[in-house]
C-alpha positions in Angstrom: 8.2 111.5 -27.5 5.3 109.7 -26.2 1.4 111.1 -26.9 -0.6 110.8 -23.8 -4.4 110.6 -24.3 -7.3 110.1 -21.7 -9.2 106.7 -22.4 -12.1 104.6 -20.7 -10.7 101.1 -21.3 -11.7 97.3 -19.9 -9.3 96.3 -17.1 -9.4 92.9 -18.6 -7.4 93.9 -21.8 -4.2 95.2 -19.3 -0.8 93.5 -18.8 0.7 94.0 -15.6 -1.6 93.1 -13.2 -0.1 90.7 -10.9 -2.0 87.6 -10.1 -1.7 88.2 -6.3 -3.7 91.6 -6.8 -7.7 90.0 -6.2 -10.4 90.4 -4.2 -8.5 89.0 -1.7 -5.9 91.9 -1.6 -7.0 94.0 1.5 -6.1 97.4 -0.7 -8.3 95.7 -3.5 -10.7 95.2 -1.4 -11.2 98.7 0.0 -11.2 100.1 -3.9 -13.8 97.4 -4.4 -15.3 98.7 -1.7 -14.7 103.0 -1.8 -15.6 102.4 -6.2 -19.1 100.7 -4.9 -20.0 103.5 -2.9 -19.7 106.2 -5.5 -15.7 106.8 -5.3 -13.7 108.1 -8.2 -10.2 107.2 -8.4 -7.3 108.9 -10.7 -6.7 107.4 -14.1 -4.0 104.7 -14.0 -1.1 105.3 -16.0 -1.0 103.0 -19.4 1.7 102.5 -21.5 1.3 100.5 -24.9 4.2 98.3 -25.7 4.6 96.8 -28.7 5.2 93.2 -29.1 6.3 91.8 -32.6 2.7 92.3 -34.4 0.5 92.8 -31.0 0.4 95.9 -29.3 0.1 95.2 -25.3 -1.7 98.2 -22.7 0.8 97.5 -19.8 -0.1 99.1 -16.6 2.7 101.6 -14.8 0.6 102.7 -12.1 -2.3 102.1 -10.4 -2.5 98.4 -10.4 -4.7 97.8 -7.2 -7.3 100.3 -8.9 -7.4 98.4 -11.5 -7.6 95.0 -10.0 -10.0 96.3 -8.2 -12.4 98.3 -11.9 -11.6 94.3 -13.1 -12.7 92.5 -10.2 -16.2 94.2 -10.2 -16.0 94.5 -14.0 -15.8 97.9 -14.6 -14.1 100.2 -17.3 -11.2 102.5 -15.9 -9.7 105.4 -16.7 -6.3 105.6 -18.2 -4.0 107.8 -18.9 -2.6 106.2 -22.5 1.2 106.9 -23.5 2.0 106.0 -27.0 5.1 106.5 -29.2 4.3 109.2 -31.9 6.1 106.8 -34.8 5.5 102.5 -35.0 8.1 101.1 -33.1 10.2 98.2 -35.4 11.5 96.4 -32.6 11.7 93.1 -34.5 13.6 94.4 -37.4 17.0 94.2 -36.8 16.6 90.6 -35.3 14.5 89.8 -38.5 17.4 91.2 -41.1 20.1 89.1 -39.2 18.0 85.7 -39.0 17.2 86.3 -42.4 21.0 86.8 -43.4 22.0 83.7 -41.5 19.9 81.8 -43.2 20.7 83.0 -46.9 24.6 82.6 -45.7 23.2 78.7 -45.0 21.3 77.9 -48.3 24.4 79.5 -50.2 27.1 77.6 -48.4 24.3 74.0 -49.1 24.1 75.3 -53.0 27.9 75.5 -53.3 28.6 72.1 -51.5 25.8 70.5 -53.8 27.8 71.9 -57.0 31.4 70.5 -55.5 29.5 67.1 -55.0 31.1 64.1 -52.4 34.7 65.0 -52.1 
C-alpha cells in the first residue's frame, strides 16, 4: 500500500508532462495567468515509479498546473504516493539473463574440452 505525503517539488524534475502542454496551451495559459495573480491551485497527484536504479516523479493528475508552476518556474504542490517496500522490478529479468548466460559459458567450456570433432 502506497504512503502518500504532501511535498513542494520543482515541476522540472516530473515525467509526464506532455510536450504539447506550454505556454501556448490556452488552459496553461490561464493557470499562468490565475497563479500570477495570487491563485492557489490543488496539489497534483505524483506517483514515483521506479526505474531499474532511478526513481522517476510521474505526474497522474494535474498536468496543465504543472505545465503551467514549470513554465513560470515555480515549485508545486504534490500529493507524493510511494510504495511502503523498494520495488525489485529488474530482478527477475536480471536472474534469467544471468542464467542464460552461465548456461552459454558452460555449454563454450564443454565444447572447448571435446575439442574439433
Amino acid at each position: 500500500m502506497p504512503v502518500i505525503t504532501q511535498e513542494t517539488l520543482d515541476p522540472a524534475t516530473l515525467r509526464g508532462i506532455h510536450k504539447s502542454k506550454t505556454s501556448a496551451h490556452p488552459i496553461v495559459k490561464k493557470y499562468m495567468d490565475e497563479i500570477q495573480a495570487g491563485a492557489t491551485f490543488p496539489p497534483i497527484e505524483v506517483e514515483v515509479r521506479q526505474n531499474g536504479i532511478e526513481s522517476m516523479l510521474w505526474v497522474l493528475d494535474g498536468e496543465k498546473r504543472a505545465a503551467a508552476h514549470k513554465e513560470l518556474k515555480l515549485d508545486v504542490v504534490a500529493n507524493v504516493a510511494r510504495e511502503t517496500a523498494p520495488m525489485r522490478i529488474p530482478c527477475a529479468a536480471m536472474i534469467a539473463r544471468r542464467n542464460v548466460h552461465k548456461r552459454l559459458r558452460k555449454k563454450k567450456a564443454e565444447q572447448k574440452k571435446k575439442g574439433p570433432q
